[in-house]
C-alpha positions as CSV (number, residue, x, y, z in Angstrom):
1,X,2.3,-3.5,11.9
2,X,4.1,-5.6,9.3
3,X,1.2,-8.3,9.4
4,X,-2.2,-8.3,8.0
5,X,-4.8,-6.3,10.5
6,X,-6.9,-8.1,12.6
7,X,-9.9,-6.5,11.4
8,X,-9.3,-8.1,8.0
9,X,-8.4,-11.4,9.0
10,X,-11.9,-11.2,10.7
11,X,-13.1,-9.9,7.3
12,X,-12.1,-12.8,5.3
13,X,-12.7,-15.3,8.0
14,X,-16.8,-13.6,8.6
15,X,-17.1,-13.3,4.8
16,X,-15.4,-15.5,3.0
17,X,-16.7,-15.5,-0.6
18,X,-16.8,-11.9,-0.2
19,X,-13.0,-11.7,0.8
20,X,-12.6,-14.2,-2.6
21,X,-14.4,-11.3,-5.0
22,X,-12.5,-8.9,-3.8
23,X,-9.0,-10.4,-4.0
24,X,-10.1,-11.4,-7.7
25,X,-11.1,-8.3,-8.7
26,X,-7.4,-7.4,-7.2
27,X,-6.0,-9.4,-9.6
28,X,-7.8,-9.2,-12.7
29,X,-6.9,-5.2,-12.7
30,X,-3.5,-6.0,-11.9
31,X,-3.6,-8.4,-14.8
32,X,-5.1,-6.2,-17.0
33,X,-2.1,-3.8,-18.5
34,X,1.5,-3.9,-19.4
35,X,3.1,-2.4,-15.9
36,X,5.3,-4.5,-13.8
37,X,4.7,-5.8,-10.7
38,X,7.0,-3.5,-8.9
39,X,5.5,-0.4,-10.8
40,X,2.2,-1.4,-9.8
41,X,2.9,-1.6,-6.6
42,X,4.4,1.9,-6.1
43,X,1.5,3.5,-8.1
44,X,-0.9,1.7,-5.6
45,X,1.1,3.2,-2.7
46,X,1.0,6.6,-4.1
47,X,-2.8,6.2,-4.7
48,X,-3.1,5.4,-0.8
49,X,-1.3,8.6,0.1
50,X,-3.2,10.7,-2.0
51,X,-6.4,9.2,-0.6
52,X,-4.7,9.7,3.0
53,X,-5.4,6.2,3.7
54,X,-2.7,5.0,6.9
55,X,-4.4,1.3,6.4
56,X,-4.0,1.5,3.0
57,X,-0.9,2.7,3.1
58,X,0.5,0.5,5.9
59,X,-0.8,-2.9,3.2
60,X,0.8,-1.3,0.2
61,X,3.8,-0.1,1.6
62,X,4.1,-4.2,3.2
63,X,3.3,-5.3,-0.4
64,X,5.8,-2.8,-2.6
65,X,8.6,-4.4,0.0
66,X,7.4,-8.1,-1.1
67,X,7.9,-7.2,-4.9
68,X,11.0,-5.3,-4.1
69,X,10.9,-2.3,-3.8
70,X,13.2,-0.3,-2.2
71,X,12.5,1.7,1.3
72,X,14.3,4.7,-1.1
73,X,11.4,4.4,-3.7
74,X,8.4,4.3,-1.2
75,X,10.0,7.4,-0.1
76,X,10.0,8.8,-2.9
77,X,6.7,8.1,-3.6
78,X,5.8,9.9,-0.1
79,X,8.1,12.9,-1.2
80,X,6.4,13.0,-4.8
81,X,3.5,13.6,-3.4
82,X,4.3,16.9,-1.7
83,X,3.5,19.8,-4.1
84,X,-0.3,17.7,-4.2
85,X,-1.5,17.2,-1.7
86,X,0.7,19.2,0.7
87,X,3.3,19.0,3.7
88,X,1.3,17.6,6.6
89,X,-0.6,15.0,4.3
90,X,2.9,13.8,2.9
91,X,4.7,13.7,5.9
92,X,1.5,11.5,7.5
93,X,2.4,9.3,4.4
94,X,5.6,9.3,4.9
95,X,5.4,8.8,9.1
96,X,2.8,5.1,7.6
97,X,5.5,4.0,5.8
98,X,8.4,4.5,7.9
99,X,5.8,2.2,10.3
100,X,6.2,-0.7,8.0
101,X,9.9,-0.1,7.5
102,X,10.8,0.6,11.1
103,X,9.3,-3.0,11.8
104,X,10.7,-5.2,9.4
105,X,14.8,-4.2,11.0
């Protein structure tokens, strides 16, 4: 689980310039205010969980460990969630990123 998915290697690999776009438009709104890198990547982990996203999840929770972040932050983000969107949606959140963690030991 700590790698990318098959499904989007086959993405990028089937639709190359398409797989370009989007990582452009990644950056360009990563680019495009004054947060950190680390900051940015726990508010896109948080948006996964709300969304109830495990893929998403799973590739941000991989990214927010590349920029640093610690595995008591994405926590965090899993427990902040709680009072929103509820106990069985944050511990699913919470179960995705301990996926990630449990597999970079």
């Amino acid at each position: 689980m700590s790698q990318i998915p098959k499904r989007f290697q086959k993405f990028t690999e089937d639709y190359p310039n398409v797989a370009k776009a989007y990582e452009q438009l990644g950056d360009a709104v990563h680019q495009s205010g004054p947060l950190d890198e680390k900051t940015r990547a726990l508010i896109k982990l948080a948006i996964s969980t709300g969304a109830r996203l495990e893929g998403a999840v799973h590739s941000h929770a991989r990214k927010a460990l590349k920029v640093g972040c610690t595995v008591e932050e994405m926590r965090q983000v899993a427990l902040l969630s709680l009072p929103t969107i509820g106990l069985p949606s944050m511990m699913a959140a919470l179960s995705w990123i301990d996926d990630i963690i449990e597999n970079k030991k």
